[in-house]
C-alpha positions, 0 to 999 in steps of 0.5 A, a space after each residue: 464484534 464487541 469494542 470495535 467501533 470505540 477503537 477503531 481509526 480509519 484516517 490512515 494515509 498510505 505513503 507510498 504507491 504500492 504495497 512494498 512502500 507501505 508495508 515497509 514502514 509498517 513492518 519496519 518504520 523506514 522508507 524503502 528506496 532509500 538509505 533507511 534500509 540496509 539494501 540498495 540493489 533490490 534485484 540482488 540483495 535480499 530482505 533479511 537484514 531488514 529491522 522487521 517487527 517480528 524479529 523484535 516479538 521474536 527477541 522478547 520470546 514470541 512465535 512468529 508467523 507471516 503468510 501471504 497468498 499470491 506467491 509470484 508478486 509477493 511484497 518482498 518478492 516481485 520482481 525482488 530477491 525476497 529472503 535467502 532465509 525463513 524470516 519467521 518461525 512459520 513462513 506459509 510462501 513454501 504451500 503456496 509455491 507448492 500449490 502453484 506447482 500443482 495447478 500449473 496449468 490452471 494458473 496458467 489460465 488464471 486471467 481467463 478464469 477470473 475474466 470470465 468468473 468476474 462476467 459471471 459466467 460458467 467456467 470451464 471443469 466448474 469451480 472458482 481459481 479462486 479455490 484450492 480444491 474446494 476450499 476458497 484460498 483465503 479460507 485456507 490461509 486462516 485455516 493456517 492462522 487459526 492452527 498458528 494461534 491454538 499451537 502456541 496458545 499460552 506462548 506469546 505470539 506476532 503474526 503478519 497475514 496479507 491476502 492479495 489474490 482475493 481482489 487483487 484484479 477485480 475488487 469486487 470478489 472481495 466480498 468472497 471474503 465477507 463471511 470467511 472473515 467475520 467467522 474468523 474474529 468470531 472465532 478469535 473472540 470466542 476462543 478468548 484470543 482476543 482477551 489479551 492480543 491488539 488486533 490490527 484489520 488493515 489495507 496496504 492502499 486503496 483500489 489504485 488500478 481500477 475504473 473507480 480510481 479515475 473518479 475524484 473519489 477513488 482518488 481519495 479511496 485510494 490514498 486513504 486504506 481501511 485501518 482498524 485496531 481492537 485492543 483487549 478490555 484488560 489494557 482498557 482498565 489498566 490504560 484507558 488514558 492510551 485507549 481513549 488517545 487511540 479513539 481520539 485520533 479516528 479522525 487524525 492524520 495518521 499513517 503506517 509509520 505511526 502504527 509500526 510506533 504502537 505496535 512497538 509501544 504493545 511489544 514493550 508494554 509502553 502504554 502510560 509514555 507512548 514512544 516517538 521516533 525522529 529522523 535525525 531532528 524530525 519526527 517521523 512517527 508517533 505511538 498512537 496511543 498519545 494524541 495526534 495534533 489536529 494542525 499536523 500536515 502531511 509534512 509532518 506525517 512524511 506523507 508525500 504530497 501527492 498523496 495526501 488527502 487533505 485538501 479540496 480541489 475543483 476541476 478545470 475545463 480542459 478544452 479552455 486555454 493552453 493550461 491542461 495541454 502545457 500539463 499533459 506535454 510536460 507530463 509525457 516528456 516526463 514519462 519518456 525521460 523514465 526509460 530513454 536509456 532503456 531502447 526497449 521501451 517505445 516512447 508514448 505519446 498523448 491520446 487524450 487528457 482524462 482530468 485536471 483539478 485545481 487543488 485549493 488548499 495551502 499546505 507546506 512543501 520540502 525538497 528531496 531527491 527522487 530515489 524510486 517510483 514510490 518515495 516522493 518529494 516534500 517541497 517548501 513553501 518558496 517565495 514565488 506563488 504557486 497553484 497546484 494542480 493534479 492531472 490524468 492522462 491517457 497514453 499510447 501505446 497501451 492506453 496507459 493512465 498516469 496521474 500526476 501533480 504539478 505546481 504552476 508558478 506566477 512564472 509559468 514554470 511547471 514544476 513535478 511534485 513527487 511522481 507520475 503515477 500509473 493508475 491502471 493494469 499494464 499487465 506484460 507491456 513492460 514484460 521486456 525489462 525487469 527494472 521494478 521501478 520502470 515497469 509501470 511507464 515502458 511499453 515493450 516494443 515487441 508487444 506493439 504488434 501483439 
């Protein structure tokens, strides 16, 4: 597609865990779990008061539009109030309830059919649960975003699109998509949609919970998700000194407080002073249409540390020493703290220490409270020397994976950074309680016989 390669970023670091905690910055600038939002029983209160983007496009006179497939684990609806009212004009959340309604029992044996799709085997009454009718699901939706598009083509427009269903259990059905998609910027692009609209292609996170995730590499993949941006010619000639910033920071330290920020600056028109945003005193985000500092840190950003790509690491043989043991007991005892007042849950122990990397780089660190399973701690450098280390282990029951960060004092004291984080599928383990933050860590006590 013309101009993607000059404006395209890709060096954006997700900020969260999941997709709740990534999107909210993005939609919004603020951190969910904390006292940025307006809400703070998530179970009770719903979303509506949120400062989501759409609604500033829709103060400025635009349509808005947000679809999201995959309706029972919807950002801002698993496990959570979601919205007593519609939060855009067109809100597509109605048709795909309604398809999970008519395809009750297919959904029903939705995991089966995927399993058995994935094993390339033949399934049962033909056909993909990928598919409504014989249309591919994603298919639909941008069927959706395309009659969105030519209705209110002389009106300015916002509109959200995210596709979980594709390749949410197996990664490798994203492909699917491929063609699909490429029709559609085509499509986007013949129609002269894209002469004066800023696209943004971008992943909440990398594959967090597959076996690639266990890998060193999937590690990185994971903390690093796709980001691209186009921007039509007309702002290139009019601006080329904000397209030219936008090109520079492709390899820069970025994250999705930073694209919230541009895209405030699109709304306004701001592409000569691109907007900053502060925290009390410090920074959180900048407009990427001004450069991005080569020196900034994950601090800088608000990226929490243990998921900041920006260091090296190398590993250490687990069966030398007491290091990676004294690790993995203190890793449990911290998993089992989670739910000691929640008897449902059983207490895990340790089956066996997957890895432990010795990360080598110096970068700064500050303090905070822990207030969620996805809004981490930034700690400051302390006078005592540190070494910090990363650690995954297998627990049981459930052969849970957990990943977490530790530092090491010249004390030997070892000390959390940020949270332990759970790196694979646990399904209905934590099926007993509804507790969003939790449900990662618990195995339900009913299900060890199952």
């Amino acid at each position: 597609m013309h101009h993607i390669a000059n404006t395209r970023f890709c060096v954006c670091l997700q900020v969260g865990e999941n997709t709740l905690p990534n999107l909210t910055p993005l939609l919004t600038g603020r951190r969910v779990w904390t006292n940025e939002v307006p809400i703070t029983d998530y179970t009770r209160d719903p979303f509506d008061p949120f400062p989501f983007l759409w609604k500033n496009f829709s103060h400025g006179g635009a349509a808005t539009l947000y679809a999201e497939d995959l309706p029972s684990i919807n950002t801002f609806n698993y496990l959570t109030r979601g919205f007593v009212k519609s939060p855009t004009d067109h809100y597509m959340r109605t048709f795909w309830l309604g398809v999970e309604k008519v395809e009750q029992i297919r959904n029903k044996l939705s995991p089966v059919l995927l399993y058995l799709e994935n094993k390339s085997m033949k399934l049962p009454g033909g056909g993909s649960t990928l598919c409504y009718k014989d249309r591919p699901k994603h298919a639909v939706m941008i069927d959706y975003l395309k009659q969105f598009l030519t209705a209110y083509k002389n009106k300015r427009k916002f509109f959200f699109s995210f596709v979980a269903e594709l390749c949410h259990e197996y990664p490798n059905f994203l492909s699917y998509g491929d063609e699909d998609i490429l029709e559609f910027f085509k499509w986007l692009k013949s129609g002269g949609v894209l002469e004066n609209a800023v696209l943004v292609f971008f992943s909440d996170h990398g594959s967090r919970i597959d076996q690639i995730r266990n890998t060193f590499v999937g590690r990185i993949e994971d903390r690093m998700p796709m980001m691209h941006v186009v921007v039509p010619d007309h702002i290139r000639t009019k601006h080329p000194s904000a397209v030219e910033n936008l090109q520079l920071n492709l390899d820069r330290l970025t994250t999705p407080f930073d694209m919230h920020q541009t895209l405030v600056d699109v709304l306004n028109d701001n592409f000569e002073k691109p907007s900053t945003s502060f925290i009390g005193d410090s920074l959180r985000s900048l407009s990427l249409f001004q450069p991005v500092s080569t020196e900034r840190s994950c601090l800088d950003a608000w990226v929490p540390e243990n998921y900041c790509a920006c260091y090296t690491s190398t590993p250490v043989n687990v069966s030398e020493g007491t290091l990676a043991q004294d690790l993995a007991t203190v890793m449990i005892d911290g998993l089992n703290r989670k739910f000691e007042n929640e008897p449902r849950c059983v207490k895990l122990t340790l089956n066996k220490i997957t890895d432990v990397r010795l990360v080598t780089n110096g970068l700064q660190h500050a303090s905070t409270e822990n207030t969620g399973i996805s809004f981490l701690q930034f700690f400051r450098p302390e006078e005592v020397t540190k070494l910090r280390y990363d650690i995954t282990i297998e627990t049981l029951p459930g052969r849970g994976a957990f990943e977490a960060t530790y530092h090491v004092t010249s004390g030997s004291q070892i000390l959390l950074l940020g949270d332990i984080v759970r790196i694979n599928k646990y399904g209905n383990q934590s099926i007993c309680i509804t507790d969003k933050l939790l449900r990662p860590y618990c195995f339900c006590q009913d299900q060890i016989q199952n």
